[in-house]
N, C-alpha and C positions, 0 to 999 in steps of 0.2 A: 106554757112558756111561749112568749114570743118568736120567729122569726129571726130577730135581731138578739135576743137571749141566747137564742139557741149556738148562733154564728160569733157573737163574742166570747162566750163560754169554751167554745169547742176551736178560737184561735182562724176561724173561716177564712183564710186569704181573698175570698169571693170579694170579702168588704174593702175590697180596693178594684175590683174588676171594672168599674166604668171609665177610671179614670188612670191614663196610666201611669207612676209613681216612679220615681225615679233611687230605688232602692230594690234592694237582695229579696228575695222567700223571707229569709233567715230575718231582715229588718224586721218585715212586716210583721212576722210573727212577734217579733219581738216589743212592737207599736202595738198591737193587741195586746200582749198581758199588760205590759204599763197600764195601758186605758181597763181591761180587765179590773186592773189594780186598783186604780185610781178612782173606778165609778163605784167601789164597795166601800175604800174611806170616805167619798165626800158623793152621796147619791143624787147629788147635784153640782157636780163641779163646772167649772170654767176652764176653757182650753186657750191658748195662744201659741200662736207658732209665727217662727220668723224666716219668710223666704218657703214661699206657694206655689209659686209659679203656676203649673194649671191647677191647684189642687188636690193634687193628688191622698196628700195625707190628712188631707181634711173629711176626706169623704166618710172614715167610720165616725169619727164624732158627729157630722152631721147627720147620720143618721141612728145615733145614739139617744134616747128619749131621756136618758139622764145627764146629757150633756145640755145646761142652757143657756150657754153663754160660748160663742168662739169669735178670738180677734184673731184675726189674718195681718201680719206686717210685711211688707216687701218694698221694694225702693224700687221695684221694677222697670231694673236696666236692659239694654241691651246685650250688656256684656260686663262682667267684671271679672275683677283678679281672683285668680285661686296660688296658693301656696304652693302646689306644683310645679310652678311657674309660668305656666299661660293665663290667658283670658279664656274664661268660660263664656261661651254664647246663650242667648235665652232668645227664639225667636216667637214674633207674634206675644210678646210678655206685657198683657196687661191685666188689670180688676176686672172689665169688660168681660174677655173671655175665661176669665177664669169663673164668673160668675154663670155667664154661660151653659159652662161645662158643668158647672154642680148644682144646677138645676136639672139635668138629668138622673141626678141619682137621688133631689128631692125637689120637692116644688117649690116648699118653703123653706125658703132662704132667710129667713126672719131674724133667726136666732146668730147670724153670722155678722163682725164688724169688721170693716178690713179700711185699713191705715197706709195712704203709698207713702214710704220713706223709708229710711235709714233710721236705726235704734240710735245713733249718735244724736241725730236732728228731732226725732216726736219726742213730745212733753209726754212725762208720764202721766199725766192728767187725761192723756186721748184715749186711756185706759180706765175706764170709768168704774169698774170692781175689783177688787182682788183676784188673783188669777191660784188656780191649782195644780194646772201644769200646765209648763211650758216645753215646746220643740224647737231649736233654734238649728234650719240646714237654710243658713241665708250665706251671706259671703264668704266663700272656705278660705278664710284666712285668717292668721292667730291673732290678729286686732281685735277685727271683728268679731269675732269668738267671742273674744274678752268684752267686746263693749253690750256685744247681743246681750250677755250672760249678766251682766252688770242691770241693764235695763229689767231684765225677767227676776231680777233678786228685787228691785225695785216692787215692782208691780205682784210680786206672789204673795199669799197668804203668808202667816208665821209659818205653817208646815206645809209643805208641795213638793212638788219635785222639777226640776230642769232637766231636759234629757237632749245630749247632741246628737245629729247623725254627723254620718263621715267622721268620726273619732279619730282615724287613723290617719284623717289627713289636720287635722286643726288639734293636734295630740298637746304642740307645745301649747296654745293657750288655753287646757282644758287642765293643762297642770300649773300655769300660771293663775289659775282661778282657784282650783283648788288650795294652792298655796295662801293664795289671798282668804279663804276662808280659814284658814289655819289660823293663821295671823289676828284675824277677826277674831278669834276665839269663838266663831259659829258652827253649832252642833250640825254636821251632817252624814251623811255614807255615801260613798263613791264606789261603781263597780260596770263593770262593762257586761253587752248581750252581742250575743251572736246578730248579725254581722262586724256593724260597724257604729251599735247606738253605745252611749253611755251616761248613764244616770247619776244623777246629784239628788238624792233627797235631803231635804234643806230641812231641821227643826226633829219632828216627831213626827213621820210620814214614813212606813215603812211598807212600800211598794215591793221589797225584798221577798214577804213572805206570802204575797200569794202564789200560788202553786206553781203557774204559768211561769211565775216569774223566776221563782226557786230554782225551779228545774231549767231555763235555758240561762242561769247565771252559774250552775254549776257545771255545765257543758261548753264553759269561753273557751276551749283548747279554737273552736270553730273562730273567734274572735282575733285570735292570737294567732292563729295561721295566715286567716286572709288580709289582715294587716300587712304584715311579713312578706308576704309576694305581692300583693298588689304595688307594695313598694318597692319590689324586687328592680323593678326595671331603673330604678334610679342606682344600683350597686350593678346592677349588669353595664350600664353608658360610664361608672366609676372606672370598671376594669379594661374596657375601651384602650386603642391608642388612638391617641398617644398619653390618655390621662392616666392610663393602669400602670405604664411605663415610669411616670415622672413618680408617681404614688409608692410604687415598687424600690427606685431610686431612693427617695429621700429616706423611706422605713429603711433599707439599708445602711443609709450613711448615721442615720441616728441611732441601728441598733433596732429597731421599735419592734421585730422581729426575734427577740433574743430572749430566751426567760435564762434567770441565772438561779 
């Protein structure tokens, strides 16, 4: 068994160690069993993700032997909106260095296509195969969500899977899409991993049942916590004066406090 066997098999967080990732343990691990997952249905799949920045989550596919195809999309801004309500910065944000940097963790960069723009503005055409799964942590905001996740339904095989990070913060357009598949009448399964990923498999792709994946989708108490707090600080500035005050006032005068 290879090296690379040995460390996707066994979950190795190593395989993000060159480049630093801007996600949880708990992510990471949980970006391995997907891929885990993924290179046992389709022993040659295609990867795409949207929103790279250095790289970081790119680095186990490329150095996965059964990964032979990965597009990289980013519109690599300066800075854009998050749902929070600020502007996220991204400094030094280009192709350049991110290709750079992941040539340290392989020489051969061959198998990689990367696309600068926005999933609203590329033709789906700049996607030249079917894709198997998709990662969308591009602009954390519930448009974007929606439009990334629209593009990756475009471009995926009948059966893949889309997986978001930051779930807890682009939560409503991840339930506005799901709705839209409803609506569709397209067959999928939706469910959350520890930290903050959350899976869509699209058709007859059932990434659910490998081991890896079994086991940290029955342990989302981890999911469902850090959510909750990490949001906490928006219900902590709620209770604030003079806003907890006026909030407090008006549930009084309407009762909103009262069970009968």
């Amino acid at each position: 068994m290879s090296d690379f066997e040995t460390s996707i098999n066994s979950l190795d967080l190593g395989l993000f160690q060159r480049i630093p990732s801007q996600s949880t343990e708990m992510d990471k691990a949980s970006l391995l069993a997907i891929q885990a997952a993924v290179r046992e249905l389709v022993p040659k799949y295609r990867y795409l993700e949207i929103g790279s920045y250095l790289g970081g989550s790119i680095q186990p596919h490329l150095l996965d032997p059964r990964c032979r195809r990965i597009y990289s999309i980013d519109k690599r801004p300066p800075q854009q909106p998050d749902a929070r309500g600020y502007d996220w910065r991204y400094e030094n944000n280009s192709t350049e260095r991110m290709l750079a940097k992941l040539r340290d963790v392989a020489e051969d960069l061959s198998k990689i296509v990367t696309i600068d723009g926005d999933t609203r503005d590329v033709a789906v055409e700049n996607v030249s195969e079917p894709v198997d799964l998709c990662f969308i942590d591009g602009e954390h905001t519930d448009i974007a969500a929606i439009a990334d996740f629209k593009f990756c339904l475009d471009i995926l095989e009948d059966n893949g899977a889309i997986v978001f990070h930051d779930a807890h913060i682009v939560y409503n357009g991840i339930a506005d899409v799901l709705t839209m598949l409803r609506d569709a009448g397209k067959s999928f399964n939706a469910y959350v991993l520890p930290h903050t990923v959350f899976v869509v498999e699209i058709g007859d792709f059932p990434v659910r049942e490998n081991h890896h994946v079994a086991r940290l989708a029955a342990d989302n108490s981890h999911s469902y916590l850090f959510a909750l707090r990490d949001n906490d600080q928006f219900r902590r500035f709620a209770n604030r004066f003079p806003f907890g005050l006026m909030r407090r006032l008006i549930t009084k005068v309407r009762a909103g406090n009262v069970s009968k």
